[in-house]
C-alpha positions as CSV (number, residue, x, y, z in Angstrom):
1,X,-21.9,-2.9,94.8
2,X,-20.4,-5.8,92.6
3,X,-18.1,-5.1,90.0
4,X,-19.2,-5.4,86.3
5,X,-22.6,-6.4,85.1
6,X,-25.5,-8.3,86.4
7,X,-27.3,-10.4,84.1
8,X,-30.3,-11.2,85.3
9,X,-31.8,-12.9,82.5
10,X,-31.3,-17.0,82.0
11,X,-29.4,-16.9,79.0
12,X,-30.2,-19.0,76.2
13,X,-27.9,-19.2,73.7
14,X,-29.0,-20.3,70.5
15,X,-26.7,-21.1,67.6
16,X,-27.8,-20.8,64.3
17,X,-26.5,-21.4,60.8
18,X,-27.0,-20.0,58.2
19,X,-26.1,-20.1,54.5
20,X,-25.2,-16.5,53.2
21,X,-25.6,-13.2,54.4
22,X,-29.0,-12.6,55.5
23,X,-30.3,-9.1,55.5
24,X,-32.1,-7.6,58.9
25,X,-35.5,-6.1,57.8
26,X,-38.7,-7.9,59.5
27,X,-35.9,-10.9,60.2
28,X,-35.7,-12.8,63.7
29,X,-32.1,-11.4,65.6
30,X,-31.5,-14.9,66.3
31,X,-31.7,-15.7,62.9
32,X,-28.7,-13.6,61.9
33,X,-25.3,-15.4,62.2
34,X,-22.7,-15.5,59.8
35,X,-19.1,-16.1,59.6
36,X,-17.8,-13.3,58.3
37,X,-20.7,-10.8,58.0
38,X,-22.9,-10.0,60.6
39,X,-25.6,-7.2,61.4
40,X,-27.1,-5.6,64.4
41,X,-30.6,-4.4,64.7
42,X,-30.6,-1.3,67.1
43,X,-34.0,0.0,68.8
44,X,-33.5,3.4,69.6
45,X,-35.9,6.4,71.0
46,X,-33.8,9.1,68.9
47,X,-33.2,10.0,65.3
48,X,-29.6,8.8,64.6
49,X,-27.9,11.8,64.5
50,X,-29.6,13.8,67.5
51,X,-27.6,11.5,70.1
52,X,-24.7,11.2,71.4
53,X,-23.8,7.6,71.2
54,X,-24.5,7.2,67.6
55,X,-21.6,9.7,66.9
56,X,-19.2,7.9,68.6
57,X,-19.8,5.2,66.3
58,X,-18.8,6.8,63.2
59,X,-16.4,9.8,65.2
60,X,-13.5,8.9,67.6
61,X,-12.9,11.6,70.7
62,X,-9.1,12.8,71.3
63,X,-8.8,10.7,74.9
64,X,-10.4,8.2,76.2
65,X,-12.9,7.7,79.4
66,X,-11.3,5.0,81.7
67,X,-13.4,3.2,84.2
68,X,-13.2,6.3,87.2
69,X,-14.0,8.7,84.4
70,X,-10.8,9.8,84.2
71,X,-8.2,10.3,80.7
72,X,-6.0,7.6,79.0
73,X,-4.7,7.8,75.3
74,X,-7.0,7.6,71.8
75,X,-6.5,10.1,69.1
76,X,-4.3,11.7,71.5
77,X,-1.6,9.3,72.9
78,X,0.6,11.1,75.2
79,X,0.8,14.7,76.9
80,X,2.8,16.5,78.9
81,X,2.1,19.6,80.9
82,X,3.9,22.7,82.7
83,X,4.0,22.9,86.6
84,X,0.6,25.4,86.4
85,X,-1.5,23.9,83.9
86,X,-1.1,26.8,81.3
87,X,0.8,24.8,78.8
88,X,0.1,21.0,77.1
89,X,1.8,19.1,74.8
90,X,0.0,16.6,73.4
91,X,1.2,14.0,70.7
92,X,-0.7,12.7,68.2
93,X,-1.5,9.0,67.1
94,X,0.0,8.4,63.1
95,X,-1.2,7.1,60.4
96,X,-5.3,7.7,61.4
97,X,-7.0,8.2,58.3
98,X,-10.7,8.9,57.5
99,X,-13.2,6.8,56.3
100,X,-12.6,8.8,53.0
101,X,-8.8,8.4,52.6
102,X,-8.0,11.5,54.3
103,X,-5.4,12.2,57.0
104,X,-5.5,12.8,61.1
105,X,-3.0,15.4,61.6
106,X,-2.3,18.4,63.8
107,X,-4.1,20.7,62.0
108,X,-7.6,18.7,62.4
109,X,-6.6,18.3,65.5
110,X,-6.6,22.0,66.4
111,X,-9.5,22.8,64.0
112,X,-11.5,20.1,66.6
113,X,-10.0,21.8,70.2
114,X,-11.4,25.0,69.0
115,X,-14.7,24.1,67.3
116,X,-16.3,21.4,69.8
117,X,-16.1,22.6,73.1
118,X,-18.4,25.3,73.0
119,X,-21.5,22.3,71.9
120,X,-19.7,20.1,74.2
121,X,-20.0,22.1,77.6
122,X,-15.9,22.4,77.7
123,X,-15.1,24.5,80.0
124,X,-11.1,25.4,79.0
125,X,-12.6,27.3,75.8
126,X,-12.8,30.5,78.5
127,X,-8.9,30.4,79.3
128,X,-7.3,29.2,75.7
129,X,-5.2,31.2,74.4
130,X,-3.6,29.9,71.5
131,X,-3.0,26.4,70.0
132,X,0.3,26.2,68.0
133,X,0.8,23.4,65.1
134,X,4.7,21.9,65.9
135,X,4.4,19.6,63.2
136,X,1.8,16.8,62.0
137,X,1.9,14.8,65.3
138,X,2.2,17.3,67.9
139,X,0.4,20.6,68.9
140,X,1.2,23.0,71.5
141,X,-1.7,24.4,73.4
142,X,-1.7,27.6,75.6
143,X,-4.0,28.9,78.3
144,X,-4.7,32.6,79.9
145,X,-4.5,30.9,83.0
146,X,-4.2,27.4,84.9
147,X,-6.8,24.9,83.7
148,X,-6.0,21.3,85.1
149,X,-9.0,19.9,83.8
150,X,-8.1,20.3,80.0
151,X,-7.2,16.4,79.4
152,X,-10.3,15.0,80.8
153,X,-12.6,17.3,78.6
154,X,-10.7,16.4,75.5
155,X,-12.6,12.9,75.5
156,X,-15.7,15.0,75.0
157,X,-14.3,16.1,71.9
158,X,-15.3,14.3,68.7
159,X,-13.1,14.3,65.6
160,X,-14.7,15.9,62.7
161,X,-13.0,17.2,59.0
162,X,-13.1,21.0,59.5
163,X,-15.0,21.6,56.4
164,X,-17.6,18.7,57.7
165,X,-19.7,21.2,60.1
166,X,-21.6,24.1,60.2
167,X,-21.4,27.7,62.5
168,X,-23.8,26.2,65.0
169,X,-22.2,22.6,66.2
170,X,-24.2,20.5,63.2
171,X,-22.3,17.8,61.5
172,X,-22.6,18.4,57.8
173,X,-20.3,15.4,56.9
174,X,-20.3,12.2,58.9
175,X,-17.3,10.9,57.7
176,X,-15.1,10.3,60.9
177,X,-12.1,8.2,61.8
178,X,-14.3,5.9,64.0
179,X,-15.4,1.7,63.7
180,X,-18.3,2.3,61.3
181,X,-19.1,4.6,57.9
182,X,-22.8,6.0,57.6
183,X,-24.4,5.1,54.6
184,X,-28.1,5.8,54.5
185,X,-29.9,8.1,57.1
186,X,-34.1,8.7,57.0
187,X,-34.3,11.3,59.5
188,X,-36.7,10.4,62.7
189,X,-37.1,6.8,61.3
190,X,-33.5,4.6,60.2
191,X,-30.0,4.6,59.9
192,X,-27.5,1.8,58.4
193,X,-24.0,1.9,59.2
194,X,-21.2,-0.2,57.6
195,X,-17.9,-1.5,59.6
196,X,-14.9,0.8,58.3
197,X,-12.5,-1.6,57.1
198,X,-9.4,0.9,57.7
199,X,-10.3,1.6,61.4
200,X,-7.4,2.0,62.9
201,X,-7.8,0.6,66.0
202,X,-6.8,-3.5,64.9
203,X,-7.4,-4.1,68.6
204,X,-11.0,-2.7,68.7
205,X,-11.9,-3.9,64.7
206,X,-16.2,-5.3,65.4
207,X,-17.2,-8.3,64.1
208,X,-20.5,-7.0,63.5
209,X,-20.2,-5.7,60.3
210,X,-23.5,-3.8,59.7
211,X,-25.8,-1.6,61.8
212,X,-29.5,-1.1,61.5
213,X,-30.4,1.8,63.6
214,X,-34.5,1.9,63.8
215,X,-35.9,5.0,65.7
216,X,-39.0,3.5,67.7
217,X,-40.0,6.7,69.7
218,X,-42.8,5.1,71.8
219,X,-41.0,3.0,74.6
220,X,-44.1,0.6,74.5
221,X,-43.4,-0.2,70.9
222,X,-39.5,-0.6,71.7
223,X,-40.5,-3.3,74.5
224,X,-42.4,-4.9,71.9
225,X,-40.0,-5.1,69.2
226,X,-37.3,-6.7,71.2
227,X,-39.9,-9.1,72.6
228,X,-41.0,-9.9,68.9
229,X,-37.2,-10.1,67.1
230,X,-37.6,-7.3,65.2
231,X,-34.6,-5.9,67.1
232,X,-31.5,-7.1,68.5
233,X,-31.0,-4.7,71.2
234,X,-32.6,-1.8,73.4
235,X,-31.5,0.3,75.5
236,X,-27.8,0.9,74.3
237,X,-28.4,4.2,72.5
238,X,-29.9,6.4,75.1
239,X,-27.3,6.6,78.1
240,X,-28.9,3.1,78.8
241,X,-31.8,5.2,81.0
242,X,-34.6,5.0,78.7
243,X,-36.0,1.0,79.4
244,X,-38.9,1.8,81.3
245,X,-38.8,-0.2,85.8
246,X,-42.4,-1.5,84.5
247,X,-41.2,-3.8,82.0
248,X,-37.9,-5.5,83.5
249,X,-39.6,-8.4,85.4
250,X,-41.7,-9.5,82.2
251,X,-38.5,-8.6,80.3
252,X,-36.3,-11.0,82.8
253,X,-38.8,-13.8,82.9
254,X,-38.4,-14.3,78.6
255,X,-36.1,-17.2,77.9
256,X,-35.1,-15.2,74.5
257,X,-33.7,-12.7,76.2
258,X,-30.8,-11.1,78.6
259,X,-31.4,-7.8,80.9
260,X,-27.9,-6.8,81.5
261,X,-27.9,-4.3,84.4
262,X,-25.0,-2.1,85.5
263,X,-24.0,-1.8,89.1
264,X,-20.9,0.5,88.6
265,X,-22.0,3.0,86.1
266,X,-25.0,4.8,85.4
267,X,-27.3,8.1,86.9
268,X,-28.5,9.8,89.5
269,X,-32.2,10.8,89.2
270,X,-32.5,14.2,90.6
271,X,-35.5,16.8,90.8
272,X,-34.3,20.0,90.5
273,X,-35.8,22.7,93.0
274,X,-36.6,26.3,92.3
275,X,-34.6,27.7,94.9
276,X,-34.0,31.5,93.3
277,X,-37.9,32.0,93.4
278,X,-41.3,31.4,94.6
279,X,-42.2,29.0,97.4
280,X,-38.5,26.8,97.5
281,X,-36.4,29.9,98.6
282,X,-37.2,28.8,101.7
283,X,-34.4,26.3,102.7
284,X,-36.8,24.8,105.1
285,X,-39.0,24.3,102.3
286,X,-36.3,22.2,100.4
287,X,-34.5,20.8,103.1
288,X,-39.0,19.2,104.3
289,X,-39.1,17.6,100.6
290,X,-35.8,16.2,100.7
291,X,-37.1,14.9,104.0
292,X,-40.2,13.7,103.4
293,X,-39.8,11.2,100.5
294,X,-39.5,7.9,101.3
295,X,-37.1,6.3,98.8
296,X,-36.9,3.1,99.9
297,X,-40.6,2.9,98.8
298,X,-40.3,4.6,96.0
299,X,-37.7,1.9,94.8
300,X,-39.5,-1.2,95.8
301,X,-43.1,-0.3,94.6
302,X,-42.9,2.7,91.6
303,X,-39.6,1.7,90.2
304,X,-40.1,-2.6,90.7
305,X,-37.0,-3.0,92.4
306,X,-34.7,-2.4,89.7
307,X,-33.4,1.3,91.0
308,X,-31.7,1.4,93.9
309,X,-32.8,4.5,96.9
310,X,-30.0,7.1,97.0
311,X,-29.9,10.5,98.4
312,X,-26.2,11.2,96.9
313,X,-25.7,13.5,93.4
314,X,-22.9,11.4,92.3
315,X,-22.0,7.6,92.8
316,X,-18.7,6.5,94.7
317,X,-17.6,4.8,91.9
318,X,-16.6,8.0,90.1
319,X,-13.6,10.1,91.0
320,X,-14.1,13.0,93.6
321,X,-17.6,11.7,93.9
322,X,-19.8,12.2,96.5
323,X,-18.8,9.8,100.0
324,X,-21.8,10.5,102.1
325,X,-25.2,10.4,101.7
326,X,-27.3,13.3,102.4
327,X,-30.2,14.1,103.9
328,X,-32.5,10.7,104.3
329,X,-36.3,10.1,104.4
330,X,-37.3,11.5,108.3
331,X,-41.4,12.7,108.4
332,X,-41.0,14.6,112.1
333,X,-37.6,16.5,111.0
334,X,-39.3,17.1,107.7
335,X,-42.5,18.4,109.4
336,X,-40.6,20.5,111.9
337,X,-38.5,21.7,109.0
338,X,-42.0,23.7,107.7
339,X,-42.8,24.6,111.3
340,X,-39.4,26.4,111.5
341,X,-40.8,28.2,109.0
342,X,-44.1,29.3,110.2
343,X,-45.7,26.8,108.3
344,X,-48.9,24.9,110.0
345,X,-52.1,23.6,109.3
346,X,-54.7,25.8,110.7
347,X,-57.7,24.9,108.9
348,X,-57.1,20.9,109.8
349,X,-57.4,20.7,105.9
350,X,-53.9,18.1,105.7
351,X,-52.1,20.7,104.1
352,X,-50.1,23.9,106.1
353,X,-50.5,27.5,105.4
354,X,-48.6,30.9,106.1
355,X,-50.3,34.0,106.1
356,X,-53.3,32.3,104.6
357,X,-51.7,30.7,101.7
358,X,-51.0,26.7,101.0
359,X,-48.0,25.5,100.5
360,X,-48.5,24.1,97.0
361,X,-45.6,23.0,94.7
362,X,-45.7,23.0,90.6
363,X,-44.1,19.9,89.8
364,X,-43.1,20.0,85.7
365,X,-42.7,16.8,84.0
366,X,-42.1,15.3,81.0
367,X,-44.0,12.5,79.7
368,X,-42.6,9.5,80.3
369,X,-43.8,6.3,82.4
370,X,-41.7,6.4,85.1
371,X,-41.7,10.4,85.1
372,X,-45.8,9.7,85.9
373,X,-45.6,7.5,88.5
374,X,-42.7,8.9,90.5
375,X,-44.5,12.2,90.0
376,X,-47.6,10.3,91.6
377,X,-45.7,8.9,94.3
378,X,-44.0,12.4,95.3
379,X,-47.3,13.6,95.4
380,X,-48.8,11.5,97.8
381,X,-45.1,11.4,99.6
382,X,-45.2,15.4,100.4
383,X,-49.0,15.5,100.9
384,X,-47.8,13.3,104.7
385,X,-45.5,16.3,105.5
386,X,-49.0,18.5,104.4
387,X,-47.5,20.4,100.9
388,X,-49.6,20.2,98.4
389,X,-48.1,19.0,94.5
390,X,-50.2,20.4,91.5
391,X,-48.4,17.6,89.2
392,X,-48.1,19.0,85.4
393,X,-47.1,16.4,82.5
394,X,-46.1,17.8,79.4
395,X,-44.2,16.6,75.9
396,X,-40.1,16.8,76.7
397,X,-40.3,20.1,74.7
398,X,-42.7,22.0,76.3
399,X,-41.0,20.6,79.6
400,X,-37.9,22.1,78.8
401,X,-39.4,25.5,77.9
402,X,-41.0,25.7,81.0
403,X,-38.0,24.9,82.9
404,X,-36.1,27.3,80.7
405,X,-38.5,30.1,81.8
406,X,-38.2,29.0,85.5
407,X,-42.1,28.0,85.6
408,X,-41.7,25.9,88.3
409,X,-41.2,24.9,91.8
410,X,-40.2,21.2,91.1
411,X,-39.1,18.9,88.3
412,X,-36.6,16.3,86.9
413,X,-33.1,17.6,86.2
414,X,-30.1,16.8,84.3
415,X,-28.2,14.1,86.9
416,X,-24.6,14.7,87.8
417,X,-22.7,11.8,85.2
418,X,-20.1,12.2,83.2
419,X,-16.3,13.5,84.2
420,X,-17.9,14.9,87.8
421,X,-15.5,17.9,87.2
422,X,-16.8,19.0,83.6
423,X,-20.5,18.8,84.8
424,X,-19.6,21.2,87.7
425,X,-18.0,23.4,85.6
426,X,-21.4,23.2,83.2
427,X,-23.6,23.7,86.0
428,X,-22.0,24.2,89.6
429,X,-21.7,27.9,88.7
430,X,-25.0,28.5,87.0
431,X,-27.5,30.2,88.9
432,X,-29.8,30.5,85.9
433,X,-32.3,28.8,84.1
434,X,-32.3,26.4,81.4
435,X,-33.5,23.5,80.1
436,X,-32.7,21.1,82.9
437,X,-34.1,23.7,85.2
438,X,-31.4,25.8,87.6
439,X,-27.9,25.1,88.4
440,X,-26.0,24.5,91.8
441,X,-24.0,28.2,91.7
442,X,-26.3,28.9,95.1
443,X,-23.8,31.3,96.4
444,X,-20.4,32.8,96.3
445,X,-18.6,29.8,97.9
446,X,-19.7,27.2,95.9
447,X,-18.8,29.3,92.4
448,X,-15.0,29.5,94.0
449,X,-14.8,26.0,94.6
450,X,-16.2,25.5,90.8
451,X,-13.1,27.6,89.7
452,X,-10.4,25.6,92.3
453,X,-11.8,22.1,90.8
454,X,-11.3,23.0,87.2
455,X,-8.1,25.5,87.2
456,X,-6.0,22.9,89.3
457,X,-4.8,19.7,88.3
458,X,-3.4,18.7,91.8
459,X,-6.1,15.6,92.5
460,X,-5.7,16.4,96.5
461,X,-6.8,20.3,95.6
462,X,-9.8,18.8,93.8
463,X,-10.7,16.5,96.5
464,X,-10.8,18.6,99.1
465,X,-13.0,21.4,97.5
466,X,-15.1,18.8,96.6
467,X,-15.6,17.6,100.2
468,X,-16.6,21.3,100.7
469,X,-19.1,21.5,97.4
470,X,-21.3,18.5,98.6
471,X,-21.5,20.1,102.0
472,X,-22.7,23.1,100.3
473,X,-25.3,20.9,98.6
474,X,-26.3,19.1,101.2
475,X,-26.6,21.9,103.3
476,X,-28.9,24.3,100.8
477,X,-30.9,21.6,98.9
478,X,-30.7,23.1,95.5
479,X,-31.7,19.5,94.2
480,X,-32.9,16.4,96.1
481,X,-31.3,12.8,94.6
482,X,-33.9,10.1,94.5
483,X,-32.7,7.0,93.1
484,X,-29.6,5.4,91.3
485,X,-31.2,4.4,88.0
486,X,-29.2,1.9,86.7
487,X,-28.1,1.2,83.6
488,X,-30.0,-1.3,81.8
489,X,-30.4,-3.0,78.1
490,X,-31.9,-5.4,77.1
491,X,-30.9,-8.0,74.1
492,X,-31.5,-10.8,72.2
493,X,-30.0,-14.4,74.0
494,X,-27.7,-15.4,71.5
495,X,-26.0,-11.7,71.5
496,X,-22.6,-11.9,72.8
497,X,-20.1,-9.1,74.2
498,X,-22.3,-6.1,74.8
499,X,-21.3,-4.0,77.5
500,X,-21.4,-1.3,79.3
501,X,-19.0,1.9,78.7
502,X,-17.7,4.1,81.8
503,X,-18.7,7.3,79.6
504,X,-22.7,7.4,79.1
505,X,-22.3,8.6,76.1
506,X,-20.7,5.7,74.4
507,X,-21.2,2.7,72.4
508,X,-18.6,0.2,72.0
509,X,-19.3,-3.0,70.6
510,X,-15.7,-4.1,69.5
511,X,-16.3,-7.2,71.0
512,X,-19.8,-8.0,69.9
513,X,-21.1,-11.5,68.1
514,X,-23.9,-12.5,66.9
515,X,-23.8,-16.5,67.6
């Protein structure tokens, strides 16, 4: 893959004066330039404070996510640790203040290490032990036992006041040390956000100077508001995954606007397999669907070319990824899978049986576009191989509630992204339900290696357990990757200096211009 982004949009840019500051509501993006104040209109498919990229507009984390998803400096600007991972020292940056005047110190610091990282899927809350204030700038932090991974997770911890959240991981007070100040919310329908002129990262200081954040649920209606000018940009606030295949070429053909795609960075699209009951504890079960779909199709027809056919969890690009890919599309070794397994179509009905019963698959949903028609496509895909897919849609609530319950054979799962490390910790030892579906803890082995990966912080350690974990997921076919579904957003032409972050979770738009 190339490095960077693609744009594959002719660009257009249009320069435009204007006298004054002119506001955003039911105004043209290309008619908003200004020299000194400038405002972004944000399309989003989530109420402001529900995601995760929002907050990092207004909060900063401790570290930072560097472009292999590992650690470098923020909030926290140096650390040392012992020889077995037990102790850190980590130093502090000074003079950080709060949008309201109030300081960064070690004591917010230590308030935020022990509040967050049971909402943020952290997995060194198990093994602290104590975290000791040395003075303003520096805290001391203990562990019951080695955790090497500690550093990484801290840039999945925002930085909150202590008094400016509630017993259950809600922000109360969003008043952070980060680029922008919140000043009016409406939930489920608008945000505005206001540059914070002490940010104290010079380096990083926007030029856009106000934010418009308009929740448009319906991805239709988001399409059609960029198209129009009602908004600036889509696609930035959602882990860039949410623009649906469908619309890109019309998108890419508009002169007014630029589809930036991301080659590095971005998802895995995974379906999640019931493999601790019904039909799918059969590993020749799994291993005939994993076998059976034909991704190169489903790329080039469902998905218009824009994703790109894996069978990997995780890309290359990220550290201690996944190398190889697994298993690929094959009908007869898929078909002799099921026979392995004394499945066989006696009835000469297109579909096999054992001991009189159909192989039939409930594949759970939620409703999106793409989530249809790749639901479509896997049904026709496995119906070749003769299983049979009873395809159920549902709203993303009632999707996750059946997941939750384990009412299900088949269905879309949380991909592998972030720091590879902290998602294995989150889910390579679960062997439960949830709302994503099940975990990858499928035996013994695999929970070990889970332990090794996040206790050690010897990088060779890590690597090879890894090697061993994806041959462990390979091997039992607890999930079956379909498609690298790249990044993508889509903005007005004469929007300059948007880009893509190596943590999904991110916005940065420090060097963002309206022109």
């Amino acid at each position: 893959m190339k490095k960077g982004v693609r744009a594959l949009a002719l660009l257009v840019i249009v320069a435009v004066l204007v006298t004054g500051f002119t506001g955003c509501t039911g105004a043209k993006a290309k008619d908003k330039a200004s020299a000194t104040e400038q405002t972004l209109v944000v399309g989003a498919a989530k109420d402001f404070k529900n995601g995760s990229e929002p907050k990092t507009l207004i909060f900063d984390s401790l570290t930072d996510s560097l472009e292999d998803m590992s650690s470098g400096p923020r909030l926290v600007t140096e650390w040392e640790k012992n020889a077995d991972f037990t102790e850190y020292t980590l130093k502090l940056k000074e003079g950080v203040t709060f949008s309201n005047g109030e300081k960064f110190n070690a004591q917010v610091a230590k308030f935020n290490i022990e509040y967050w990282p049971v909402y943020r899927d952290c997995g060194y809350i198990k093994k602290l032990k104590s975290i000791e204030v040395i003075d303003d700038k520096n805290l001391k932090v203990s562990f019951n036992e080695s955790y090497g991974n500690f550093i990484d997770e801290l840039s999945k911890i925002w930085v909150t006041l202590p008094n400016a959240v509630d017993a259950k991981g809600n922000i109360t007070d969003w008043t952070g040390t980060g680029p922008y100040v919140l000043k009016d919310y409406q939930a489920d329908m608008s945000a505005t956000l206001i540059r914070n002129e002490t940010y104290w990262r010079t380096d990083k200081m926007p030029g856009i100077t106000k934010i418009d954040y308009k929740v448009i649920t319906d991805e239709n209606s988001r399409v059609m508001a960029v198209k129009s000018g009602d908004v600036d940009v889509i696609g930035l606030t959602e882990h860039y995954t949410v623009m649906p295949f469908a619309d890109v070429p019309d998108l890419q053909a508009n002169k007014d606007l630029q589809v930036s795609i991301c080659e590095d960075y971005g998802t895995i699209t995974t379906y999640s397999l019931n493999w601790a009951k019904g039909v799918c504890m059969d590993q020749n079960v799994r291993k005939a669907i994993a076998l059976g779909i034909d991704r190169d199709m489903l790329c080039s027809t469902v998905l218009y070319g824009v994703a790109e056919p894996t069978s990997r969890f995780v890309l290359p690009t990220y550290k201690f990824s996944q190398q190889e890919e697994g298993l690929k599309y094959d009908l007869t070794k898929a078909k002799a899978a099921l026979e392995a397994s004394g499945y066989k179509d006696g009835d000469g009905d297109g579909y096999v049986e054992k001991d009189g019963q159909k192989l039939s698959l409930k594949m759970v949903v939620s409703d999106t576009q793409v989530n249809r028609s790749v639901g479509v496509f896997l049904q026709d895909a496995l119906k070749k191989i003769g299983i049979a897919v009873d395809l159920q849609v549902f709203d993303a609530t009632t999707t996750k509630t059946m997941l939750k319950a384990g009412d299900f054979d088949l269905s879309t799962s949380h991909p592998w992204t972030g720091t590879v490390v902290s998602y294995l910790y989150w889910r390579g030892n679960l062997n439960t339900y949830d709302d994503y579906g099940i975990g990858y803890g499928v035996n013994d082995e695999m929970n070990t290696l889970t332990e090794t990966v996040s206790v050690t912080g010897d990088d060779k350690v890590r690597e090879e357990a890894f090697n061993k974990i994806w041959d462990i997921q390979n091997d039992f076919v607890a999930g079956v990757p379909l498609y690298f579904s790249q990044r993508i957003f889509v903005a007005q032409s004469n929007i300059e200096g948007l880009k893509f972050c190596p943590n999904t979770a991110e916005v940065d738009l420090s060097e963002v211009v309206i022109k």
